[in-house]
LUMBA-72861 format. One record per residue (C-alpha): residue in three letters; residue number from 1; x, y, z. Coordinates in steps of 0.5 Angstrom, whole numbers, padded with zeros to 4 digits. Layout:
BEGIN
{site "ALA", NUM, {X, Y, Z}}
...
# end
This chain:
BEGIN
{site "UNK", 1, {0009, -0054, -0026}}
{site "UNK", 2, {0007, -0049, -0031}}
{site "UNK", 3, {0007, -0041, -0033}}
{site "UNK", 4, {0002, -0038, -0033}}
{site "UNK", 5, {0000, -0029, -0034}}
{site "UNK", 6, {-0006, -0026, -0034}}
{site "UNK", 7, {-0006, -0022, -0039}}
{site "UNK", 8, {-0014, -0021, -0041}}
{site "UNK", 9, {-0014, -0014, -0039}}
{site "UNK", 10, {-0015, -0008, -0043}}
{site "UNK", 11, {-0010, -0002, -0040}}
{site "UNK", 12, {-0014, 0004, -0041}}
{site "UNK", 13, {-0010, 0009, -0039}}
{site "UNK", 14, {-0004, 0006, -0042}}
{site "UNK", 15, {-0008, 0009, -0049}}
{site "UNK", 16, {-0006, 0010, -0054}}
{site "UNK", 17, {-0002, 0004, -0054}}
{site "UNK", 18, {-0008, 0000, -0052}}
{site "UNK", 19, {-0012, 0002, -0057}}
{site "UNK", 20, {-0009, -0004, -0061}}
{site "UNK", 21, {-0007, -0008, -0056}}
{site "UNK", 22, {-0007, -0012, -0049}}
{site "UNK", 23, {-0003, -0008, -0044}}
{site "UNK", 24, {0001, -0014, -0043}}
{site "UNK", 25, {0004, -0013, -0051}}
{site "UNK", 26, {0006, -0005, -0049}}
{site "UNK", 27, {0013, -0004, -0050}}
{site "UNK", 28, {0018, -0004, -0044}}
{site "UNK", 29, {0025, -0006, -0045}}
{site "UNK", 30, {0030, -0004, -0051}}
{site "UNK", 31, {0029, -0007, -0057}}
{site "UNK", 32, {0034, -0012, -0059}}
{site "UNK", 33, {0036, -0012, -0066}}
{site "UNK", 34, {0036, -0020, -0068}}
{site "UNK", 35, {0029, -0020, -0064}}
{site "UNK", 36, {0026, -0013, -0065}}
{site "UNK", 37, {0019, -0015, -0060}}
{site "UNK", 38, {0013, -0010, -0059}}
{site "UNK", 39, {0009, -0005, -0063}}
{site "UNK", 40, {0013, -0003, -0069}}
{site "UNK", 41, {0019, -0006, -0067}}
{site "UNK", 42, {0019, -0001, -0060}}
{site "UNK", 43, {0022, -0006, -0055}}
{site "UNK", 44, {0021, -0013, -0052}}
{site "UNK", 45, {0013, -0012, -0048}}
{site "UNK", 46, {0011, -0015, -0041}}
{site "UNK", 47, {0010, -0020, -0044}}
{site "UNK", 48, {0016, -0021, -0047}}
{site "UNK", 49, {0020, -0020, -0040}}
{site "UNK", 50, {0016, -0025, -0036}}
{site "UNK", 51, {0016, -0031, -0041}}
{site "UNK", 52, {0025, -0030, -0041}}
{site "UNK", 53, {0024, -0029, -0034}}
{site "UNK", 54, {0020, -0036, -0034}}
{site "UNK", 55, {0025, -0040, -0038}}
{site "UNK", 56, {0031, -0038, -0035}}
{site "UNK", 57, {0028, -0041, -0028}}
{site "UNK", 58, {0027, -0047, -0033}}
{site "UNK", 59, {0018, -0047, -0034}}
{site "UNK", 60, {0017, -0050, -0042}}
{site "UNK", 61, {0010, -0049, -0042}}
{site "UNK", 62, {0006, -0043, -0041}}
{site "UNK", 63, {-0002, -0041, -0041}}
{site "UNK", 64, {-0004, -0034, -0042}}
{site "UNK", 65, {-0010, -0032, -0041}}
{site "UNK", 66, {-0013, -0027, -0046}}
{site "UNK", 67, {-0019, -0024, -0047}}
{site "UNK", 68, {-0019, -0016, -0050}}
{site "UNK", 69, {-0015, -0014, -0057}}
{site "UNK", 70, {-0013, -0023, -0055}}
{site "UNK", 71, {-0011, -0022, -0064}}
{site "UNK", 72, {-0006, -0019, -0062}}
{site "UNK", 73, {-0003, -0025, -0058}}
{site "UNK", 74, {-0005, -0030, -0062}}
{site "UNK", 75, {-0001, -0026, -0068}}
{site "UNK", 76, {0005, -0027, -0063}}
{site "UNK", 77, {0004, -0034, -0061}}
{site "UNK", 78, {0009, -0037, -0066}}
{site "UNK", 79, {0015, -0032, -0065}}
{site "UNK", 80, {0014, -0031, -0057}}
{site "UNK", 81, {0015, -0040, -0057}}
{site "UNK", 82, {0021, -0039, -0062}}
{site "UNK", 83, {0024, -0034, -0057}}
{site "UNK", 84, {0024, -0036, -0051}}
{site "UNK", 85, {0024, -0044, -0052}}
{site "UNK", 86, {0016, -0044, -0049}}
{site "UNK", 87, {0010, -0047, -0051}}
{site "UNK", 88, {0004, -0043, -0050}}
{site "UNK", 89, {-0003, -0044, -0049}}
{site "UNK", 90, {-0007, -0039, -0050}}
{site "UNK", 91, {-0014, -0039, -0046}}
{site "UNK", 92, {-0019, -0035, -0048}}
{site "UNK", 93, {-0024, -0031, -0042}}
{site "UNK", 94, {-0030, -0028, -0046}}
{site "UNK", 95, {-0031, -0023, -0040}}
{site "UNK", 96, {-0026, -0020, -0040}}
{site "UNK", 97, {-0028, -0013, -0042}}
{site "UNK", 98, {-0033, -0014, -0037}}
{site "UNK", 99, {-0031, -0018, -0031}}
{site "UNK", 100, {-0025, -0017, -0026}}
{site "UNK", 101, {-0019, -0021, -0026}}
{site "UNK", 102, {-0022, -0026, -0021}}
{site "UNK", 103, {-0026, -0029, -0026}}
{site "UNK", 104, {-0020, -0029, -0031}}
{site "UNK", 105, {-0016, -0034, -0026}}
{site "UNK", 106, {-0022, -0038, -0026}}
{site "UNK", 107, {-0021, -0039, -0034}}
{site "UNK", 108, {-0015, -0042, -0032}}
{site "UNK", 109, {-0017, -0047, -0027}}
{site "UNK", 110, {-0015, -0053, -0031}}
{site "UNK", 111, {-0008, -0051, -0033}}
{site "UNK", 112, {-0008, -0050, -0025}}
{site "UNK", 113, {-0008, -0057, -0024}}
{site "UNK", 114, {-0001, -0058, -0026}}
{site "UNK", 115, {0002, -0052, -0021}}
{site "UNK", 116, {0003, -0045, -0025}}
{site "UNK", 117, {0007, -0040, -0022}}
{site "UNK", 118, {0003, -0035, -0024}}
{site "UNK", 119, {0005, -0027, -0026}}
{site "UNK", 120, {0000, -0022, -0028}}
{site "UNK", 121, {0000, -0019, -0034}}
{site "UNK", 122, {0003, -0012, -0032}}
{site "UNK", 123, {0008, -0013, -0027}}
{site "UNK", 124, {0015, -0012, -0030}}
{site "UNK", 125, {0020, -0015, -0025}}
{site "UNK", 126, {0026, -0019, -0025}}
{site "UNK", 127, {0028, -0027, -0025}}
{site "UNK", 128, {0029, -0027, -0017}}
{site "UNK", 129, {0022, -0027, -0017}}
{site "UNK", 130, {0021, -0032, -0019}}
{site "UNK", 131, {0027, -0036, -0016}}
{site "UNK", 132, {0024, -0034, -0008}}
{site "UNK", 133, {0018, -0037, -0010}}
{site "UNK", 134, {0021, -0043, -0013}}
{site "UNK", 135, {0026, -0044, -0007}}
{site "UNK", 136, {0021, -0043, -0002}}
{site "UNK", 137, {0017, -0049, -0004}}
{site "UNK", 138, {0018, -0056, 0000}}
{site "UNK", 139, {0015, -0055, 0007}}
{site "UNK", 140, {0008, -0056, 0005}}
{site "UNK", 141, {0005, -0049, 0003}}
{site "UNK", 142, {0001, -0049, -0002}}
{site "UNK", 143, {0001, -0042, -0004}}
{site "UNK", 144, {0006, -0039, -0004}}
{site "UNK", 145, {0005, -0030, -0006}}
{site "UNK", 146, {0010, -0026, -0007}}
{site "UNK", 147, {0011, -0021, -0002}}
{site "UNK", 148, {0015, -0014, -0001}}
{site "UNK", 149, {0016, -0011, 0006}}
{site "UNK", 150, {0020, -0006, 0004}}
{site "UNK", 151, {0017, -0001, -0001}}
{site "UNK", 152, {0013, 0004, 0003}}
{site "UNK", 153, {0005, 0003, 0001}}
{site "UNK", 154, {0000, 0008, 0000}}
{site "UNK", 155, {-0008, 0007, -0001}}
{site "UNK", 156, {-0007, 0004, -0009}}
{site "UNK", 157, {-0003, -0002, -0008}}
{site "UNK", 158, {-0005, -0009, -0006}}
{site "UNK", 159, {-0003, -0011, 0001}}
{site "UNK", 160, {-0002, -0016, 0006}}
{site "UNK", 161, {-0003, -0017, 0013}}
{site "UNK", 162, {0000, -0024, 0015}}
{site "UNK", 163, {0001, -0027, 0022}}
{site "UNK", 164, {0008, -0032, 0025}}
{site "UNK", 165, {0007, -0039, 0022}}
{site "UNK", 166, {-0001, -0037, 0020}}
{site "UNK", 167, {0000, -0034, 0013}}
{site "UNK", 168, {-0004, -0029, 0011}}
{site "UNK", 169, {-0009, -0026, 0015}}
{site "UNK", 170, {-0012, -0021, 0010}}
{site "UNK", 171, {-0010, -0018, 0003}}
{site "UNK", 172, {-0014, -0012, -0001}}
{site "UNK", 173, {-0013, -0005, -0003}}
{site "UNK", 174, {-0018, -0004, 0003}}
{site "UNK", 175, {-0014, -0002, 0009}}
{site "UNK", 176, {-0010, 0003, 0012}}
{site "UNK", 177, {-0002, 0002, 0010}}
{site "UNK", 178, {0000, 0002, 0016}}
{site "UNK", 179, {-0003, -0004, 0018}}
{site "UNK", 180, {0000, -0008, 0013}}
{site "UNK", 181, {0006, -0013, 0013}}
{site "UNK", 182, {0008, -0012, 0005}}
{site "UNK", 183, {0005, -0011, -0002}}
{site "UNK", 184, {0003, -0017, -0006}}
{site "UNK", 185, {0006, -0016, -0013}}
{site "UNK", 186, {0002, -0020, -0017}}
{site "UNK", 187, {0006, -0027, -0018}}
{site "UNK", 188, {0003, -0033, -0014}}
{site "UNK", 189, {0007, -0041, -0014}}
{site "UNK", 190, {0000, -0045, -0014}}
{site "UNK", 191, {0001, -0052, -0011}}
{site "UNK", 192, {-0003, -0057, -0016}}
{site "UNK", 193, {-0006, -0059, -0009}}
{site "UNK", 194, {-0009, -0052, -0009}}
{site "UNK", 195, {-0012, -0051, -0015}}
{site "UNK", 196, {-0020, -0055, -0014}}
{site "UNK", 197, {-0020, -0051, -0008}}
{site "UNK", 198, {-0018, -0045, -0011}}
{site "UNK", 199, {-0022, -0045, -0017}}
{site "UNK", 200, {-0027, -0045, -0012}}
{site "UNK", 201, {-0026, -0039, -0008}}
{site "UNK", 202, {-0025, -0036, -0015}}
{site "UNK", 203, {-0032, -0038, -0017}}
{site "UNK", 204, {-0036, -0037, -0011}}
{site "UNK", 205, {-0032, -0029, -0011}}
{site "UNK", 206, {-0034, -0027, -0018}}
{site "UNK", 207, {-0042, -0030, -0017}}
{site "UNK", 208, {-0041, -0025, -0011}}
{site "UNK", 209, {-0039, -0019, -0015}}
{site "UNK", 210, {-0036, -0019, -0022}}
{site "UNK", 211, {-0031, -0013, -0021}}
{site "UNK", 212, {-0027, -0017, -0015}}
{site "UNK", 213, {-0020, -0019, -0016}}
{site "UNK", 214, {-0017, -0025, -0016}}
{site "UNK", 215, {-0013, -0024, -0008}}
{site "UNK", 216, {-0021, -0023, -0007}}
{site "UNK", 217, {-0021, -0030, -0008}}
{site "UNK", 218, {-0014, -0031, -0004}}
{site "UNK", 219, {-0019, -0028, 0002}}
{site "UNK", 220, {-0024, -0033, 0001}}
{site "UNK", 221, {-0019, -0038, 0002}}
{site "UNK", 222, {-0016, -0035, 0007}}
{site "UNK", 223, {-0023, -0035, 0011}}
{site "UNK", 224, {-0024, -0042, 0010}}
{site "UNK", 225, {-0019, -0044, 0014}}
{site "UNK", 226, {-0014, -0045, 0008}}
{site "UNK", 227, {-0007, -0043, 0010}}
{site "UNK", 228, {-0003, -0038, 0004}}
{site "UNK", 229, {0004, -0036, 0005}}
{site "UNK", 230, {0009, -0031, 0003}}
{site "UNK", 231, {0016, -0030, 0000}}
{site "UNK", 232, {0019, -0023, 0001}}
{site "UNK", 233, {0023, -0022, -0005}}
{site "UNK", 234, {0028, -0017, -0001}}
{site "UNK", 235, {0030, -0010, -0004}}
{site "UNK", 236, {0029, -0011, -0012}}
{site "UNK", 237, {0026, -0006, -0017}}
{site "UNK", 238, {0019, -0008, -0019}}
{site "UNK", 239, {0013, -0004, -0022}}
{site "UNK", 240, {0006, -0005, -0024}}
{site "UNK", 241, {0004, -0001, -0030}}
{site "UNK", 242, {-0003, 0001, -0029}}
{site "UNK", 243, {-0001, 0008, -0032}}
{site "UNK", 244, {0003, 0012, -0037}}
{site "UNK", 245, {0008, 0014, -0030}}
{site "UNK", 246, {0008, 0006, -0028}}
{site "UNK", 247, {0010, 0005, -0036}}
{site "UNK", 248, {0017, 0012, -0035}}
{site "UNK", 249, {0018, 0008, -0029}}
{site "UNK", 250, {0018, 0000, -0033}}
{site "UNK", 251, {0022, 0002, -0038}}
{site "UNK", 252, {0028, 0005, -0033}}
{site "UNK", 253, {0027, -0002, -0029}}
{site "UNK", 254, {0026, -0006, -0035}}
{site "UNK", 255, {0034, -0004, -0037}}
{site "UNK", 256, {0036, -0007, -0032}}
{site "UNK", 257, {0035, -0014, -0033}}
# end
Protein backbone atom coordinates (compact mmCIF):
# COMPACT_ATOMS: atom_id res chain seq x y z
CA UNK A 1 0.00 0.00 0.00
CA UNK A 2 0.83 3.56 -0.89
CA UNK A 3 0.42 7.53 0.13
CA UNK A 4 -1.22 9.11 -2.19
CA UNK A 5 -2.40 13.36 -1.86
CA UNK A 6 -4.21 15.30 -4.05
CA UNK A 7 -2.46 18.35 -3.99
CA UNK A 8 -3.17 19.83 -7.98
CA UNK A 9 -5.23 22.32 -6.60
CA UNK A 10 -4.59 26.04 -6.90
CA UNK A 11 -6.28 27.46 -3.22
CA UNK A 12 -7.51 30.90 -4.67
CA UNK A 13 -8.77 32.19 -1.65
CA UNK A 14 -5.73 31.32 0.11
CA UNK A 15 -3.62 34.31 -2.05
CA UNK A 16 -1.48 35.79 -1.76
CA UNK A 17 0.17 32.62 -0.68
CA UNK A 18 -1.19 30.75 -3.58
CA UNK A 19 0.14 33.34 -5.79
CA UNK A 20 3.20 31.01 -5.92
CA UNK A 21 2.49 28.03 -4.70
CA UNK A 22 0.03 24.87 -4.77
CA UNK A 23 -2.08 25.10 -1.37
CA UNK A 24 -0.82 21.82 -0.43
CA UNK A 25 2.67 23.89 0.17
CA UNK A 26 0.73 26.82 2.38
CA UNK A 27 2.71 27.08 5.91
CA UNK A 28 0.51 25.36 8.64
CA UNK A 29 2.68 24.16 11.40
CA UNK A 30 5.93 25.93 13.28
CA UNK A 31 9.00 25.78 11.87
CA UNK A 32 11.52 23.47 12.92
CA UNK A 33 14.96 24.69 13.36
CA UNK A 34 16.87 21.61 11.92
CA UNK A 35 14.29 21.40 8.85
CA UNK A 36 12.70 24.90 8.47
CA UNK A 37 9.78 23.64 5.65
CA UNK A 38 7.34 25.95 3.86
CA UNK A 39 7.45 29.30 2.10
CA UNK A 40 10.47 31.27 3.45
CA UNK A 41 11.24 29.37 6.23
CA UNK A 42 7.42 30.16 7.72
CA UNK A 43 6.75 26.43 9.12
CA UNK A 44 5.97 22.76 7.89
CA UNK A 45 2.85 22.80 4.96
CA UNK A 46 0.14 20.52 4.53
CA UNK A 47 2.08 18.56 2.76
CA UNK A 48 4.43 18.27 5.04
CA UNK A 49 2.23 17.13 7.66
CA UNK A 50 0.66 14.29 6.01
CA UNK A 51 3.92 12.80 4.41
CA UNK A 52 4.88 12.66 8.66
CA UNK A 53 1.72 11.34 9.25
CA UNK A 54 2.16 8.57 6.31
CA UNK A 55 5.58 7.72 7.56
CA UNK A 56 4.54 7.26 11.05
CA UNK A 57 2.06 4.62 10.15
CA UNK A 58 4.90 2.98 8.16
CA UNK A 59 3.90 3.76 4.10
CA UNK A 60 7.71 4.58 2.30
CA UNK A 61 6.29 5.13 -0.87
CA UNK A 62 3.95 8.04 -1.73
CA UNK A 63 2.50 9.94 -5.27
CA UNK A 64 1.19 13.24 -5.16
CA UNK A 65 -0.67 14.45 -7.96
CA UNK A 66 0.39 17.87 -8.94
CA UNK A 67 -1.04 20.10 -11.59
CA UNK A 68 -1.07 24.15 -10.55
CA UNK A 69 2.49 25.92 -9.37
CA UNK A 70 3.58 21.71 -9.80
CA UNK A 71 7.42 23.66 -9.91
CA UNK A 72 6.91 24.45 -6.52
CA UNK A 73 6.89 20.67 -5.54
CA UNK A 74 9.07 19.02 -7.66
CA UNK A 75 11.65 21.98 -6.19
CA UNK A 76 10.89 20.19 -2.90
CA UNK A 77 10.95 16.28 -3.88
CA UNK A 78 14.60 15.91 -2.76
CA UNK A 79 14.05 17.23 0.95
CA UNK A 80 10.48 16.32 1.54
CA UNK A 81 12.11 12.19 0.61
CA UNK A 82 15.24 13.18 3.00
CA UNK A 83 12.77 14.40 5.93
CA UNK A 84 10.58 11.92 6.08
CA UNK A 85 12.14 8.54 5.03
CA UNK A 86 9.40 8.47 1.56
CA UNK A 87 9.98 8.13 -1.70
CA UNK A 88 7.69 10.18 -3.93
CA UNK A 89 6.38 10.14 -7.28
CA UNK A 90 5.02 13.08 -8.64
CA UNK A 91 1.97 12.71 -11.41
CA UNK A 92 1.19 15.33 -13.28
CA UNK A 93 -2.64 16.37 -13.99
CA UNK A 94 -2.63 18.99 -17.08
CA UNK A 95 -6.29 19.88 -16.22
CA UNK A 96 -5.80 20.90 -13.15
CA UNK A 97 -6.65 24.56 -13.32
CA UNK A 98 -9.38 23.70 -15.41
CA UNK A 99 -11.10 20.20 -14.43
CA UNK A 100 -12.06 19.22 -10.49
CA UNK A 101 -10.68 16.59 -8.41
CA UNK A 102 -12.59 13.65 -10.08
CA UNK A 103 -10.09 13.73 -12.71
CA UNK A 104 -7.36 14.38 -10.53
CA UNK A 105 -7.89 10.83 -8.85
CA UNK A 106 -7.97 9.51 -12.36
CA UNK A 107 -4.58 10.69 -13.00
CA UNK A 108 -3.60 8.41 -10.56
CA UNK A 109 -5.46 5.29 -11.45
CA UNK A 110 -2.18 3.15 -12.00
CA UNK A 111 -0.58 3.84 -8.36
CA UNK A 112 -4.29 2.86 -7.02
CA UNK A 113 -3.33 -0.73 -8.24
CA UNK A 114 -1.00 -1.26 -5.40
CA UNK A 115 -3.77 0.17 -2.38
CA UNK A 116 -3.27 3.94 -1.60
CA UNK A 117 -4.40 5.73 1.63
CA UNK A 118 -5.27 8.63 -0.16
CA UNK A 119 -5.32 12.37 1.51
CA UNK A 120 -6.31 15.30 0.17
CA UNK A 121 -4.04 17.79 -0.22
CA UNK A 122 -5.61 20.62 2.24
CA UNK A 123 -6.92 18.46 5.10
CA UNK A 124 -4.56 18.84 8.24
CA UNK A 125 -5.35 16.05 10.50
CA UNK A 126 -3.48 14.11 12.92
CA UNK A 127 -2.01 10.32 12.39
CA UNK A 128 -5.15 8.65 14.17
CA UNK A 129 -6.64 9.11 10.96
CA UNK A 130 -4.83 7.34 9.33
CA UNK A 131 -4.33 4.49 12.06
CA UNK A 132 -8.65 4.01 11.92
CA UNK A 133 -8.66 3.43 8.30
CA UNK A 134 -5.63 1.28 8.63
CA UNK A 135 -7.28 -0.73 11.61
CA UNK A 136 -10.54 -1.39 9.88
CA UNK A 137 -9.28 -3.17 7.01
CA UNK A 138 -9.59 -7.26 6.89
CA UNK A 139 -13.44 -7.90 6.98
CA UNK A 140 -13.45 -7.35 2.89
CA UNK A 141 -14.07 -3.47 2.36
CA UNK A 142 -12.71 -2.18 -0.34
CA UNK A 143 -13.05 1.30 0.42
CA UNK A 144 -12.91 2.52 3.25
CA UNK A 145 -13.67 6.64 4.16
CA UNK A 146 -13.10 8.34 6.89
CA UNK A 147 -16.03 9.68 8.42
CA UNK A 148 -16.70 12.20 11.53
CA UNK A 149 -20.14 11.91 13.22
CA UNK A 150 -19.51 14.46 15.63
CA UNK A 151 -18.93 17.71 14.16
CA UNK A 152 -21.90 19.67 13.60
CA UNK A 153 -22.52 20.18 9.62
CA UNK A 154 -23.74 22.80 7.47
CA UNK A 155 -24.24 23.36 3.82
CA UNK A 156 -20.47 23.48 2.89
CA UNK A 157 -19.02 20.31 4.04
CA UNK A 158 -19.05 16.86 2.13
CA UNK A 159 -21.59 14.45 3.69
CA UNK A 160 -22.54 11.23 4.09
CA UNK A 161 -25.66 9.09 4.55
CA UNK A 162 -24.64 5.54 5.28
CA UNK A 163 -26.89 2.60 5.76
CA UNK A 164 -26.35 -0.54 8.76
CA UNK A 165 -24.17 -3.30 7.05
CA UNK A 166 -24.74 -0.97 3.38
CA UNK A 167 -22.28 1.35 3.54
CA UNK A 168 -22.72 4.67 1.82
CA UNK A 169 -25.80 5.55 0.89
CA UNK A 170 -25.22 8.99 -0.47
CA UNK A 171 -22.05 11.55 -0.22
CA UNK A 172 -22.35 15.17 -1.66
CA UNK A 173 -22.44 18.56 -0.42
CA UNK A 174 -25.96 18.41 -1.90
CA UNK A 175 -28.33 17.75 0.87
CA UNK A 176 -29.64 18.90 3.90
CA UNK A 177 -27.18 18.28 6.95
CA UNK A 178 -29.49 17.21 8.96
CA UNK A 179 -30.16 13.86 6.96
CA UNK A 180 -26.59 12.90 7.22
CA UNK A 181 -24.62 10.50 8.95
CA UNK A 182 -21.14 12.27 9.30
CA UNK A 183 -18.94 14.49 7.16
CA UNK A 184 -16.14 13.00 4.85
CA UNK A 185 -12.60 14.29 5.62
CA UNK A 186 -11.11 13.96 2.83
CA UNK A 187 -8.93 10.56 3.54
CA UNK A 188 -9.86 7.18 1.73
CA UNK A 189 -8.00 3.43 2.18
CA UNK A 190 -8.59 2.09 -1.27
CA UNK A 191 -8.16 -1.62 -1.66
CA UNK A 192 -6.00 -2.58 -5.03
CA UNK A 193 -9.10 -4.68 -5.65
CA UNK A 194 -11.01 -1.31 -6.26
CA UNK A 195 -8.87 0.71 -8.17
CA UNK A 196 -10.24 -0.73 -11.90
CA UNK A 197 -13.52 -0.08 -10.88
CA UNK A 198 -13.02 3.06 -9.24
CA UNK A 199 -10.93 4.59 -12.07
CA UNK A 200 -13.79 3.77 -13.98
CA UNK A 201 -16.41 5.55 -12.12
CA UNK A 202 -13.77 8.56 -12.14
CA UNK A 203 -13.89 8.37 -15.95
CA UNK A 204 -17.29 8.13 -16.45
CA UNK A 205 -17.97 11.36 -13.45
CA UNK A 206 -15.78 13.65 -15.28
CA UNK A 207 -16.92 13.00 -19.07
CA UNK A 208 -20.19 13.57 -17.57
CA UNK A 209 -19.37 16.99 -15.87
CA UNK A 210 -15.30 18.21 -15.56
CA UNK A 211 -16.23 20.22 -12.54
CA UNK A 212 -17.56 16.79 -10.28
CA UNK A 213 -15.43 15.86 -7.33
CA UNK A 214 -13.88 12.72 -7.02
CA UNK A 215 -16.83 11.57 -4.03
CA UNK A 216 -18.83 11.94 -7.18
CA UNK A 217 -17.32 9.04 -8.19
CA UNK A 218 -17.74 7.18 -4.97
CA UNK A 219 -21.48 7.79 -5.85
CA UNK A 220 -21.29 6.22 -9.26
CA UNK A 221 -19.83 3.28 -7.55
CA UNK A 222 -22.34 3.59 -4.91
CA UNK A 223 -25.05 3.20 -7.84
CA UNK A 224 -23.39 0.39 -9.33
CA UNK A 225 -24.21 -1.52 -6.64
CA UNK A 226 -20.39 -1.62 -5.07
CA UNK A 227 -20.25 -1.25 -1.25
CA UNK A 228 -17.99 1.62 0.39
CA UNK A 229 -17.71 1.87 4.16
CA UNK A 230 -16.65 4.32 6.79
CA UNK A 231 -14.35 4.73 9.88
CA UNK A 232 -15.78 7.34 12.24
CA UNK A 233 -12.69 8.88 13.43
CA UNK A 234 -14.08 9.81 17.25
CA UNK A 235 -13.86 13.39 18.54
CA UNK A 236 -10.28 14.74 16.87
CA UNK A 237 -9.31 18.26 15.64
CA UNK A 238 -9.41 18.48 11.83
CA UNK A 239 -9.71 21.05 9.15
CA UNK A 240 -10.06 21.62 5.58
CA UNK A 241 -8.26 24.80 4.29
CA UNK A 242 -10.29 26.30 1.87
CA UNK A 243 -9.95 29.97 3.12
CA UNK A 244 -7.88 32.24 5.17
CA UNK A 245 -10.34 31.33 8.61
CA UNK A 246 -9.62 27.47 7.70
CA UNK A 247 -5.61 28.25 7.52
CA UNK A 248 -6.23 30.49 11.48
CA UNK A 249 -8.05 27.31 12.33
CA UNK A 250 -4.76 24.72 10.81
CA UNK A 251 -2.31 26.46 12.26
CA UNK A 252 -3.92 26.16 15.79
CA UNK A 253 -4.82 22.26 14.93
CA UNK A 254 -1.39 22.09 13.51
CA UNK A 255 0.50 22.82 17.11
CA UNK A 256 -0.82 20.11 18.44
CA UNK A 257 0.52 17.33 16.89
Amino acid sequence: MIGLVLAAGAGRRLRPYTDTLPKALVPVGPADPANPAGQDGEGKTILDLTLANFAEVGLTDVAVVVGYRKEAVYERKADLERTYGVSLTLIDNDKAEEWNNAYSLWCAREVLKQGALLANGDTVHPVSVEKTLLAARGDGQKIILALDTVKHLADEEMKVVTAEGKGVQRITKLMDPATASGEYIGLTLIEPEAAEELADALKTTFEKDPDLYYEDGYQELVHRGFQIDTAPIGDVSWVEIDNHDDLAKGREIACQY
